[in-house]
C-alpha positions, 0 to 999 in steps of 0.5 A: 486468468478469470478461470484460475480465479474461478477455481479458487474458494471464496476462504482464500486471501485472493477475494480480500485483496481484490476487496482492500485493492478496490477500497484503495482504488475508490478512496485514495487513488489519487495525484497526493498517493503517486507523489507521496509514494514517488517521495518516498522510493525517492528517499529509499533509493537516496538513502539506501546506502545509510538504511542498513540497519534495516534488515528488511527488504527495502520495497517492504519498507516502502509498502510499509510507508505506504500503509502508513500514509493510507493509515494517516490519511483515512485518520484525518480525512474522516475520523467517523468513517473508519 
């Protein structure tokens, strides 16, 4: 793994996902993420059948509530930092 990585410029998206994983991983790995994201895969998987309307692949709405909660969080927990 580390020589495919080492092959790969530094102008690819890999570099920034290691970057926003690590961020993540400093600042909102915690027991209140994991129940949070368990909440709402929980209510997708509950309400699925009712979630039709939405054209979208079901884990994409679940990384968008995710974001959402991480955007949330980094408002209210330090409105000057971000």
């Amino acid at each position: 793994m580390c020589e495919i990585l080492e092959n790969i410029d530094n102008k690819s998206n890999i570099n920034g996902l290691f970057k926003s994983g690590a961020f993540y991983a400093k600042f909102f790995a915690d027991s209140w993420s994991v129940l949070i994201a368990l909440i709402s895969l929980i209510l997708i998987v509950w309400f699925a059948d009712y979630l039709t309307f939405i054209p979208w692949n079901l884990i994409v709405v679940l990384i968008i509530t995710h974001a959402v909660y991480v955007i949330i969080r980094m408002i209210l927990t330090s409105p000057d930092r971000y």
